[in-house]
N, C-alpha and C positions, 0 to 999 in steps of 0.2 A: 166357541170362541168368537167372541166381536171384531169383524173385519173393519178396518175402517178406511182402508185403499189407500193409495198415492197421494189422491187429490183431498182427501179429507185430512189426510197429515200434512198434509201442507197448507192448507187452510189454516189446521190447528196451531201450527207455529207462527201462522202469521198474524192471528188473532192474538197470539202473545206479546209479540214484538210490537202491536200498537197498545196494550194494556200494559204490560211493567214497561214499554220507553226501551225495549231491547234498537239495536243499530238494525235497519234496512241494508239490504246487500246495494243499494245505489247511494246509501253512506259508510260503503265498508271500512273505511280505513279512519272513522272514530275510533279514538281510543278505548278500550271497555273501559268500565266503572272498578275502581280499584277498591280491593277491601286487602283487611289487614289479616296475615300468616299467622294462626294462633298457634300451631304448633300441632300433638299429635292427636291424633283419633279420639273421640270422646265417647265414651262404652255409653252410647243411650240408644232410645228407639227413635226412630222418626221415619213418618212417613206423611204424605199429605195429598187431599184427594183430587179430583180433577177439578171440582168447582171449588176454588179459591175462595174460601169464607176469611172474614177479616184476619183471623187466626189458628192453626191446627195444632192443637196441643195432642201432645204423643205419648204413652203410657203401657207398660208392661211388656215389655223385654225382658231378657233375663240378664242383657246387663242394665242395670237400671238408670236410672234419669230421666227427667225430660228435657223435653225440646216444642219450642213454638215456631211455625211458620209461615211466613204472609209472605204471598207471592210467588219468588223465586228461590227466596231466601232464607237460612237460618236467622231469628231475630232474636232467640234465648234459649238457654239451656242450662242445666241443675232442676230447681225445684221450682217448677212453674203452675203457679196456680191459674185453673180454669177459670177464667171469666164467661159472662154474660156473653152470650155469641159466637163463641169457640167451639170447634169440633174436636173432640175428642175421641181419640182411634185407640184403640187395644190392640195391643202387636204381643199375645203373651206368648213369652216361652222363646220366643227367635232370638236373633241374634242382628243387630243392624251396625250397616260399617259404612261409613263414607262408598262413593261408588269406585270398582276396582279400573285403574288408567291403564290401559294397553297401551305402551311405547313404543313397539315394531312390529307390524305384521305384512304379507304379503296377500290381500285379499286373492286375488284371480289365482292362485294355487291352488282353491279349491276344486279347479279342475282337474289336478294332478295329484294326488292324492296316491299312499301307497307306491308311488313307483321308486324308481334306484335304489332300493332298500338297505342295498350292501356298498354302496359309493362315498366316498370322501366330497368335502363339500366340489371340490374342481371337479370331479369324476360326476359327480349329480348335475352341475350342473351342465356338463356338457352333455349328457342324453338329456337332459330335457329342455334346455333352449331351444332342440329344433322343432317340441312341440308346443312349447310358448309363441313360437314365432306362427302358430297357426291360428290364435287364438282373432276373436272377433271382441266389436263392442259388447254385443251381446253376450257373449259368454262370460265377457269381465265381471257386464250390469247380474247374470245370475251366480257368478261367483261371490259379489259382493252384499247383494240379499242375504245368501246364506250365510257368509262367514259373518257378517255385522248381526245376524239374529241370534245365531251361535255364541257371540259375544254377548251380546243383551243378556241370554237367560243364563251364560256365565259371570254374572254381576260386574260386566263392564257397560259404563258411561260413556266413558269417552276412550278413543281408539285411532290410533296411528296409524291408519296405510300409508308403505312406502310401494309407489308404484312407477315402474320404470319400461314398461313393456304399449308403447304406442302403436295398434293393430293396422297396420299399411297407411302410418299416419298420419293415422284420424285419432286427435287428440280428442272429441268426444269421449271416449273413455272416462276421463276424469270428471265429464258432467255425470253421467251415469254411474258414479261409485257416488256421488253427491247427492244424486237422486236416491240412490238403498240406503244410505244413510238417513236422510228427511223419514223414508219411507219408515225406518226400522226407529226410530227417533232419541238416538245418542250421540255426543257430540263426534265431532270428524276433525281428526288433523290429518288433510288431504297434503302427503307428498310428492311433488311432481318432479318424481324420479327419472333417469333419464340415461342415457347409454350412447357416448359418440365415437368407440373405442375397439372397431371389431377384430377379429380375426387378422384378417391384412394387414393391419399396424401394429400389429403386438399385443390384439386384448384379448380377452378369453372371450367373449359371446360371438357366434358367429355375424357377417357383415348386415347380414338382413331384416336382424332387428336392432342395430342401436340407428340413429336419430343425428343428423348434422347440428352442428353448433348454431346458427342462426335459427333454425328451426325449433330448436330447444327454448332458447331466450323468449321467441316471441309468444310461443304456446304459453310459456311460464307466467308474461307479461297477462295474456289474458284471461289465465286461469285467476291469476291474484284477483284480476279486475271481475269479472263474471261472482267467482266464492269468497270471497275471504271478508268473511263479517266481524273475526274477533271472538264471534262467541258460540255457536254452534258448529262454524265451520273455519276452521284456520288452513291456511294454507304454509304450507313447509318447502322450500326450496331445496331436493335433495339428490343430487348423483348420486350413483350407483355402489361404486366401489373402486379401489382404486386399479385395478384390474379391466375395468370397462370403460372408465374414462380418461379423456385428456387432463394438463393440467392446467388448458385453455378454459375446460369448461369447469371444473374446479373453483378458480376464481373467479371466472366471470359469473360462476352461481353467489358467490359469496359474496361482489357488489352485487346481485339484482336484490338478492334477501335483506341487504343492509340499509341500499337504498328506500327500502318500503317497511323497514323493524322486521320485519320475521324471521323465522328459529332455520337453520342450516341441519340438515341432518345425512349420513352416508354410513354404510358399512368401514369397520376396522377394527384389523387386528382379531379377525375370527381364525387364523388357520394359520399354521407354519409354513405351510403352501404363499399364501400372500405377503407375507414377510419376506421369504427367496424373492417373492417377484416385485418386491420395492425395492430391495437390494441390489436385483439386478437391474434392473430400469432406470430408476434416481441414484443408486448409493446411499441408501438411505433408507433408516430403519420405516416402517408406518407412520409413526408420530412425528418423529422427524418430517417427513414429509407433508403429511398434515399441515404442521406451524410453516410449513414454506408457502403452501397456497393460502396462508392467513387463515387456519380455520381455527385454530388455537384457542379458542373467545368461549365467554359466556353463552353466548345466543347458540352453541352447538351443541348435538347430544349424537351418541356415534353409538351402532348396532354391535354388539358382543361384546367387544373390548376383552378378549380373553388374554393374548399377546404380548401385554406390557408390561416393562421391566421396570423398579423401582423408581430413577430417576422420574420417566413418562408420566408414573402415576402421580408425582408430584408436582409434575408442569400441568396433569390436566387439573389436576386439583385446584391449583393454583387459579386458573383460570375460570375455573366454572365451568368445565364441559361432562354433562355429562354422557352415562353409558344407560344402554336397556339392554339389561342380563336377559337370554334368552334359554336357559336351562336347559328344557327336553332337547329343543331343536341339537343344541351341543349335542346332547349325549347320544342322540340319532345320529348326527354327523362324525361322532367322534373325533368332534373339533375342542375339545379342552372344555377345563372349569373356570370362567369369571372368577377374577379373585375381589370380589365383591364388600369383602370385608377393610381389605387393603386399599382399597378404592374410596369408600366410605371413610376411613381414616382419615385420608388426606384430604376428604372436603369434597370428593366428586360427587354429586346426585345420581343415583341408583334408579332405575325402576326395572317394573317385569315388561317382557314382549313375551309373544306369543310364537314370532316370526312367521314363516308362512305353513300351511299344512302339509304341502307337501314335506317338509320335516320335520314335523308335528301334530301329525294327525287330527288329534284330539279336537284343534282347531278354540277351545274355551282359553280364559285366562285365570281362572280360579287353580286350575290341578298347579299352577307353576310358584302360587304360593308356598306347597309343600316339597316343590321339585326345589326351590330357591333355598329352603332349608337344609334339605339334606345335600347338595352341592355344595353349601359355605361348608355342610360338618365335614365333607369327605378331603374339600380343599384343604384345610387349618388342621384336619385328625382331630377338631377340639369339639367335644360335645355340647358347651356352650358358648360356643364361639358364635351361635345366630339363633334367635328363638322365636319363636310362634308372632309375640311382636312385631321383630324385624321381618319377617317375611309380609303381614298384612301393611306394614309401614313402605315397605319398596313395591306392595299391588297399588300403594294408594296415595300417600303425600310422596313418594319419594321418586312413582309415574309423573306426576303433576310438575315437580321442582324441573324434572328432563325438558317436560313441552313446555314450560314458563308458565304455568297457569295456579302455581302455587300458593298464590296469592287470591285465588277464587275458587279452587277445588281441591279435593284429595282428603277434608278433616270436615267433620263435622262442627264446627265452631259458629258462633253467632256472625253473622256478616257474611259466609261463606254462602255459596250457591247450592241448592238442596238437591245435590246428587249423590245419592245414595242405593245401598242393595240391603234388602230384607232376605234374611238366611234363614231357610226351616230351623229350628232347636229339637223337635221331638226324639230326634233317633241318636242325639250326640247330650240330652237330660243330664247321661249317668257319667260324663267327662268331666271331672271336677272343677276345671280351668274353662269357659266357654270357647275362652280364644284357641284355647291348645286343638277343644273340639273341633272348632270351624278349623283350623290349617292341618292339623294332623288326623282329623278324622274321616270318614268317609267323602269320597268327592260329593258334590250335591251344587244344584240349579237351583235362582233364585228364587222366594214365592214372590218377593215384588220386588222393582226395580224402577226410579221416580229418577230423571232428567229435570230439573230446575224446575221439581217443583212436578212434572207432569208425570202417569202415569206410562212404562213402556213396556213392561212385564205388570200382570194384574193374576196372582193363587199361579203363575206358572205359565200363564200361554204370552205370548206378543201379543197386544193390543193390534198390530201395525197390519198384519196380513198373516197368513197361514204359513209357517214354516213348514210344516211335513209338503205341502205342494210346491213350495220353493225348492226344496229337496228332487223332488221331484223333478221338476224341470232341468235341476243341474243335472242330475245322475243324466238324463236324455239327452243334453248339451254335450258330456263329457264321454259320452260312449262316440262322437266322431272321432273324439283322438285317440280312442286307444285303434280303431283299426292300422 
């Protein structure tokens, strides 16, 4: 495997960003460059190499078409003929899909792993806040190596932490999940989660790790200013839940995110449990309460959404907010089915999460394609109420439409940005539908995985650094907290 370290992937990005004219982080808050939503997945190959020749034209998948790309970019697609100076790559027999968007996950769980096995999500989470509350930078920085590697060779590009857990705050943390991400090289929508709600005033996490309200703001202020470039790295302004926070810091997240355009994002509406405790606290169902701290809008996308009654589904629809179905996690927690379908009706944007490992071990985003399947059939009782489609549509445009980047990822269309995953085909040949094979068939790791255009999975290994030694270091991290 070719290591090529910290410093070299950071080199490498930066060499990018002065050849295609990408934004510097000390001009973060240009706009990106906008292209146009063409609509759904386009069954071709594409893949392109790390030395950018004027052209890379793309050929033999088994869904067929081509596609050419200069740059960063999709620039055609159907039946493209080879020109003078183009490279041309054989992809035969796979299967290529825009690359899969992770909506929610909690990186630094991958130090907890396996535990409350038999606990409701309130009963989980009270045995293990008090060993989240022991956690360090460092153990985040090797939680989030691995969970982002783990992602990469699960054909995710780009990937939602929501992070809420500040180790005897020291906001560093969130530079260090910025850094695994550079390191592992797919996009980052960095949440800077947050908890000012403990115990003593009525919240569930105990007092010693959530974070005062001034304290919040400002870390938040400078995380924007430090990461938020727009396009590798977006920053997300997100409380916790409504259960852990004020409804001081509620809105006052909601002007900082507005004042600067960026997306809002929090837990809601995952448990029956949380619903009692809006009802007891405000009077007030979740959604309800919601539209009072103003979060009601387009710019928001809210983790579960399992919860809501017909009217809600209509106000969010309404609105543009969307949800990230988080599948296994539910059915671990035995916190309910996403009515995903109903949702979709009325206009809300869908995508998959992962959530955190500790409630989903698995820790990829690919298995939740098929997990998102069978949850719509079990919700509806209707055997084609969601199909193999709809499942890689809500991994991939339907991720993208939640973090706002719909307009630059999630479809392989001309203009769109060349993030995509290469799927072995060999062992799923004899499935007559390729798609049905790729969602309903065997679970299976990328063989290549390309971020705008660059190499980050190359036949199955990470480009970036060693996963099994990252492995490594976490399991040795992770053995302090179980004493």
């Amino acid at each position: 495997m070719r290591s090529l370290g910290y410093c070299a992937l950071c080199h490498r990005h930066q060499r990018q960003r002065h050849r295609f004219g990408w934004p510097s982080r000390s001009v973060a808050r240009q706009p990106p460059r906008q292209h146009q939503n063409s609509g759904a997945v386009h069954r071709s190959a594409v893949l392109t190499s790390s030395t950018i020749s004027p052209r890379t034209v793309l050929r033999g998948a088994r869904w067929p078409g081509d596609i050419a790309i200069t740059g960063d970019q999709i620039v055609a697609s159907g039946n493209v003929a080879p020109q003078p100076g183009d490279e041309v790559i054989r992809v035969d027999g796979d299967i290529i899909t825009a690359g899969l968007v992770n909506t929610h996950h909690h990186l630094y769980q991958w130090m907890t792993r396996g535990r409350a096995v038999g606990c409701d999500l309130f009963g989980w989470l009270v045995e293990l806040y008090p060993i989240w509350g022991r956690l360090t930078v460092e153990d985040v920085r090797a939680a989030a190596l691995v969970g982002l590697g783990e992602l990469a060779i699960s054909g995710c590009t780009s990937a939602s932490d929501h992070h809420y857990l500040v180790p005897h705050g020291d906001d560093t943390v969130f530079d260090a999940i910025v850094e695994a991400a550079t390191t592992v090289g797919i996009r980052l929508h960095l949440n800077r989660g947050s908890m000012d709600l403990g115990e003593s005033q009525g919240g569930l996490p105990p007092d010693h790790v959530v974070e005062d309200l001034d304290s919040i703001m400002a870390s938040t202020e400078r995380i924007i200013t430090q990461h938020h470039d727009g396009y590798m790295v977006h920053v997300v302004v997100a409380p916790c839940s409504p259960f852990s926070v004020s409804s001081e810091l509620m809105e006052a997240s909601a002007a900082l995110a507005r004042q600067h355009e960026l997306r809002l994002h929090t837990h809601l509406c995952e448990t029956v449990d949380e619903q009692a405790h809006c009802l007891e606290r405000f009077g007030r169902r979740p959604v309800e309460q919601l539209a009072e701290w103003g979060w009601v809008d387009h710019d928001v996308w809210l983790a579960h959404g399992i919860w809501i009654n017909d009217p809600e589904i209509a106000q969010l629809g309404t609105a543009g907010v969307g949800v990230a179905h988080c599948p296994s996690s539910n059915a671990r927690l035995a916190a309910g089915i996403c009515r995903v379908t109903d949702l979709e009706a009325a206009g809300v944007p869908v995508g998959l999460g992962v959530d955190g490992v500790a409630s989903n071990e698995v820790g990829g985003l690919f298995p939740e394609l098929r997990q998102s399947l069978y949850a719509a059939r079990l919700r509806t009782e209707s055997a084609d109420a969601f199909m193999p489609a709809d499942a890689l549509r809500l991994g991939t445009s339907g991720g993208a439409s939640c973090l706002g980047v719909a307009d630059k990822l999630g479809t392989l269309q001309p203009g769109m940005l060349a993030d995509l995953a290469v799927w072995p085909g060999e062992d799923i040949a004899d499935i007559a539908d390729p798609l049905t094979g790729l969602v309903l068939g065997p679970d299976r790791q990328v063989r290549h995985l390309y971020v705008a255009g660059q190499p980050v999975v190359q036949d199955g290994q990470l480009l970036g650094y060693d996963l099994t030694e990252a492995h490594a270091d976490l399991a040795r991290k992770s053995r302090r907290l179980w004493a």
